[in-house]
Structures are given as structure tokens and as C-alpha cells.
C-alpha positions as CSV (number, residue, x, y, z in Angstrom):
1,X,52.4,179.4,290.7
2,X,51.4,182.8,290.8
3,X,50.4,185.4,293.6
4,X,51.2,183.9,297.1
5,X,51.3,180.8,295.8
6,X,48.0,180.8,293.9
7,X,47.6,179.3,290.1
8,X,45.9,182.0,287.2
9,X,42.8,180.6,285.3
10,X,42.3,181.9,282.5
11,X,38.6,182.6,281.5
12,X,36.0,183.8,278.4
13,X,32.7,184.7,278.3
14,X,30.2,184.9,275.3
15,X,28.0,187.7,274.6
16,X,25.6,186.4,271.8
17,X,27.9,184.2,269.1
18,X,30.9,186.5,269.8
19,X,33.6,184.9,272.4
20,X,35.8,187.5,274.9
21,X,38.4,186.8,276.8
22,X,37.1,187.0,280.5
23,X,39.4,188.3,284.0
24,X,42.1,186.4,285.3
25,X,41.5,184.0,288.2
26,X,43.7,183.9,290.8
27,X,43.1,180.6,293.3
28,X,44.6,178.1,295.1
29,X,42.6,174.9,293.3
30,X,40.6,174.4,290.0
31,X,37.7,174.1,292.7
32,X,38.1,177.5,294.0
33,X,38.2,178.9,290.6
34,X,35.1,177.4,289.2
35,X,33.4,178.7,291.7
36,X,34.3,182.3,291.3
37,X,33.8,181.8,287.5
38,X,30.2,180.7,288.4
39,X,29.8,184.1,290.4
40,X,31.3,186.1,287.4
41,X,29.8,184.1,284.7
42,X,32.8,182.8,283.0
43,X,33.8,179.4,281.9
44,X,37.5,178.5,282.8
45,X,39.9,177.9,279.6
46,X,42.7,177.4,280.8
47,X,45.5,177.8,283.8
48,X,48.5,180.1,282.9
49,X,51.7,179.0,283.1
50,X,54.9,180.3,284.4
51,X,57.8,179.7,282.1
52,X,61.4,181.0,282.8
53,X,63.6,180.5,280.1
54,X,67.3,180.5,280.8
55,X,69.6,182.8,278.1
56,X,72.3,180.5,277.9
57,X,73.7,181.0,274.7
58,X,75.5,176.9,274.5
59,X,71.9,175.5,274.1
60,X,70.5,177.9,271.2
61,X,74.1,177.0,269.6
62,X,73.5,172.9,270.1
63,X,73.0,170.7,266.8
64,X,71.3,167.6,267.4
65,X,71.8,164.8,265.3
């Protein structure tokens, strides 16, 4: 989750054969996304994802067998 509890869509846009990477989408639903990729003529590529890692030193140590 992101902003107020809103997911971030990632988005690209193509200008001739040369891909960009388009502006972040921030909505509540894949739904609500699309349709402001529609209005800024973007395609949706993905949803980010928020990943905290924990520093704890025991696991990086760990051999597993």
C-alpha cells in the first residue's frame, strides 16, 4: 500500500518504436487506474511493491543445508 492506502501502477508509453517509462499511478483498484491510464495514454505495467527488509544480522549469517 502506498499513499492513504492507495496501491502505485506503474505505467509506459510509446512514442514511435521507442518505449518510456510513463507517471506513477496512485489508486485504490486496478479499475481506477486503468482509467486514468486511458485519460493519460499510458498502458499499466505493473503495481509497485512495498518491501521492508528487516537488518537482522542472524538471517544473512544462516546456512541452509
Amino acid at each position: 500500500m502506498a499513499i492513504d492506502g492507495k496501491k502505485i501502477y506503474l505505467t509506459e508509453f510509446k512514442v514511435g518504436t521507442v518505449v518510456y517509462e510513463g507517471p506513477y499511478i496512485y489508486a485504490n483498484s486496478f479499475e481506477e487506474a486503468d482509467i486514468e491510464a486511458v485519460d493519460f495514454g499510458v498502458v499499466i505495467v505493473g503495481e509497485a511493491a512495498i518491501v521492508k527488509k528487516d537488518n537482522n544480522e542472524e538471517e544473512w549469517n544462516r546456512v541452509l543445508h
